[in-house]
C-alpha positions as CSV (number, residue, x, y, z in Angstrom):
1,X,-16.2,95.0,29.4
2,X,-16.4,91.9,27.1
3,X,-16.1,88.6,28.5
4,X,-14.2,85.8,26.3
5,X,-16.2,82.5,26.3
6,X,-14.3,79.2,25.8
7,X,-15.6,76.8,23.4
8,X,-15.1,73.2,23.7
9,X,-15.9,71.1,20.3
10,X,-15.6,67.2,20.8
11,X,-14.5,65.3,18.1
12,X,-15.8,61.6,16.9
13,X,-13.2,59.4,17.5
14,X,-13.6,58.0,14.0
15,X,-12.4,61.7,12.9
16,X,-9.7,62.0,14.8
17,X,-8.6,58.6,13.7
18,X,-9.5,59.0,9.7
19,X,-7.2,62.7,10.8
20,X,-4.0,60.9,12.7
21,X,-3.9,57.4,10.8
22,X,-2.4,58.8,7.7
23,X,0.6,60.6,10.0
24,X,1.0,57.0,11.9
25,X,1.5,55.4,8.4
26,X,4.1,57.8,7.6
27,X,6.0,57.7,11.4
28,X,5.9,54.1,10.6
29,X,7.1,53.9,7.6
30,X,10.0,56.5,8.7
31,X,11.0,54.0,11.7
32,X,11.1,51.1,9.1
33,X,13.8,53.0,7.1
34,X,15.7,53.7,10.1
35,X,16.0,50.1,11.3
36,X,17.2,48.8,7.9
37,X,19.9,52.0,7.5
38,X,23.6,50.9,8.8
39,X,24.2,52.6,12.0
40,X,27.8,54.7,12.5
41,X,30.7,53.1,11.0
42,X,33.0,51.8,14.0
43,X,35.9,53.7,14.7
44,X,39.0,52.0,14.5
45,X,41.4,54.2,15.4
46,X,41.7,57.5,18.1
47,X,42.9,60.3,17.2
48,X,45.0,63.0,19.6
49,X,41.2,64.7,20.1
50,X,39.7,61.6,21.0
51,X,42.4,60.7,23.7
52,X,41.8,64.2,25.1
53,X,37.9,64.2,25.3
54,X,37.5,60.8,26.1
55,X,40.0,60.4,29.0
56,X,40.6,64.5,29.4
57,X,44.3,63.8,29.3
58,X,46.5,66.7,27.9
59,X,48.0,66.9,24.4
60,X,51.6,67.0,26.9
61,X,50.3,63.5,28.8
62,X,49.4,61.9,25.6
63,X,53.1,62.8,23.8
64,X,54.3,61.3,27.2
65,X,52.4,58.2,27.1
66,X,53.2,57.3,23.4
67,X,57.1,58.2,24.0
68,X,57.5,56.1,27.0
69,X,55.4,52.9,25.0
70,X,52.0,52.7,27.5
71,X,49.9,53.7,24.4
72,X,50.6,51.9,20.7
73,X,50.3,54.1,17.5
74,X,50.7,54.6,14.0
75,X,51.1,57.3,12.0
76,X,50.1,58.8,8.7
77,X,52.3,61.5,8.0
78,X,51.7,64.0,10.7
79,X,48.4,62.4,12.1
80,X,49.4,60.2,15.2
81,X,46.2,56.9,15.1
82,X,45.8,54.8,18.0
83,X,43.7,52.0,17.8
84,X,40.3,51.3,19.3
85,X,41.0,47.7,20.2
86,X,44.6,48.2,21.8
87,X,43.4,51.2,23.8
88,X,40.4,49.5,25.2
89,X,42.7,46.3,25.8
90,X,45.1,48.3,27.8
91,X,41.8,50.4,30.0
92,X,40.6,46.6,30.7
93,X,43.8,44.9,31.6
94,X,44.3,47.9,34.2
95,X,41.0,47.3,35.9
96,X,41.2,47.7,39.6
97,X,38.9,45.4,41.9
């Protein structure tokens, strides 16, 4: 039966260093990009999905809502928008405590 021997090899750290110093330049130079890119554009207005996932309110609860006038919108053609700013004026001035 043949046994399988292990082998340890230790590395100077100046080679390890002259190995991971040109992949540290790059990481850095990657992270410097990111900083100075723009993040997300805000959103300014909600749509009918975002309602839904964000509140998990039903398509029947937000109809109701904008009907009755708890919830301002706008519409472009058949897209109902509600913005950002009045929906997280309304969730503020409801706060409880």
């Amino acid at each position: 039966m043949m046994q399988n021997e292990s082998q340890i090899s230790i590395i100077p750290f100046g080679e390890l260093r002259k190995l991971f110093l040109p992949l540290h330049d790059k990481l850095s130079q990657l992270e410097t990009k990111l900083d100075k890119t723009s993040p997300n554009p805000v959103k300014k207005y909600y749509r009918n999905k975002d309602l839904k996932l964000l509140f998990g309110i039903s398509q029947n609860t937000i109809i109701k809502y904008r009907n009755n006038g708890y919830i301002p919108f706008t519409t472009i053609g058949d897209v109902y928008l509600y913005p950002v700013k009045e929906i997280d004026k309304i969730l503020s001035d409801n706060l409880i405590g």
